[in-house]
C-alpha positions in Angstrom: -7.0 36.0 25.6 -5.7 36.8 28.8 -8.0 34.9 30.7 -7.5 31.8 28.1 -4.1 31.8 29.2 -4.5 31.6 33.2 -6.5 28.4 33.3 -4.8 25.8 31.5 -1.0 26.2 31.9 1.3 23.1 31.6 3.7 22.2 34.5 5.5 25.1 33.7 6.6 25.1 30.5 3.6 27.3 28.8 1.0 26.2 26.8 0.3 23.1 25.7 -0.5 22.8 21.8 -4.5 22.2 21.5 -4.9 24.7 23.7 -2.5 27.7 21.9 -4.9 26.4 18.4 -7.8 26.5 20.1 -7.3 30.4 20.9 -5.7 31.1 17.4 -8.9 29.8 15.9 -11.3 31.6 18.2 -9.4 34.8 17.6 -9.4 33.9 13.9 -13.4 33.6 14.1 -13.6 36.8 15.6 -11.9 38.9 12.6 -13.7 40.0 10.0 -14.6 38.7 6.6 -11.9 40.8 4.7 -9.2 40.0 7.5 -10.2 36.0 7.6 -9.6 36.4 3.5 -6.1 37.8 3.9 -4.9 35.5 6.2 -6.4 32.5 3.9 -5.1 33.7 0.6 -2.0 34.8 2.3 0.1 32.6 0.4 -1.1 33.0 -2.9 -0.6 37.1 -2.1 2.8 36.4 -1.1 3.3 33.8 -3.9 2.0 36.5 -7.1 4.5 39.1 -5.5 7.1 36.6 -5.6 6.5 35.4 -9.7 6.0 39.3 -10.7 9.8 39.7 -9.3 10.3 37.0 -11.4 9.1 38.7 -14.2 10.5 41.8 -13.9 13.9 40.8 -13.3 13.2 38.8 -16.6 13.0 41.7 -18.3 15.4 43.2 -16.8 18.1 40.6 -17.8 16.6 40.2 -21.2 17.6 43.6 -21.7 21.1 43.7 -20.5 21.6 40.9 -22.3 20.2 41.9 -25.3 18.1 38.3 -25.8 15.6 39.1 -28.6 13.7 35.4 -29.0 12.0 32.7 -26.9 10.6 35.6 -24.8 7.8 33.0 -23.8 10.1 30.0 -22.8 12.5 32.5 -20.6 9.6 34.4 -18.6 7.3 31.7 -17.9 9.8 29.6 -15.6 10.7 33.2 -13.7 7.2 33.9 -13.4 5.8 30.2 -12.3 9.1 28.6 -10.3 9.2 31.7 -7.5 5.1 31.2 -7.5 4.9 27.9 -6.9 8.1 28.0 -4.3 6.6 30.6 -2.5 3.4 29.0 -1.7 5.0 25.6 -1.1 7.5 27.6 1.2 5.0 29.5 3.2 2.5 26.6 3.6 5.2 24.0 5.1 6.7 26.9 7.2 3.9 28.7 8.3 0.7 26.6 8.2 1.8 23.1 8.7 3.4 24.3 11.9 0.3 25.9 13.1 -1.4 22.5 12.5 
């Protein structure tokens, strides 16, 4: 990476763009399988960790609260709103900046 970053410098002020995603995609194509898997699915890791918080603090409000009915109707907004935010979150903040 070293030598990557010795040849093409911009007039001082670092790397240019192409070239700081040209070495994050070669050192992407040198992890392995498993690692390249991670990093892909990242967000959808981050995003199931995010709607099971959701669901547990369902349960744990439903139980403070005493609520007994529409179990259904109150877990699956907890569950599928901090899934989908998550994803949406990470890939604007994360990915599309990358790119």
């Amino acid at each position: 990476m070293s030598e990557n970053t010795q040849k093409e410098r911009v007039s001082g002020h670092g790397l240019s763009r192409p070239v700081v995603t040209e070495m994050l995609a070669k050192n992407f194509d040198k992890l392995p399988d498993n690692d390249q898997k991670f990093f892909m699915y990242g967000p959808m890791y981050l995003g199931g960790n995010g709607g099971l918080a959701g669901l547990i603090s369902n349960s744990l409000y439903r139980r403070v609260l005493n609520v007994t009915q529409a179990h259904f109707a109150s877990s699956l907004p907890m569950a599928v709103l901090p899934f989908l935010t998550t994803v949406a979150l990470y890939n604007a903040a994360v990915i599309w900046i990358i790119h």
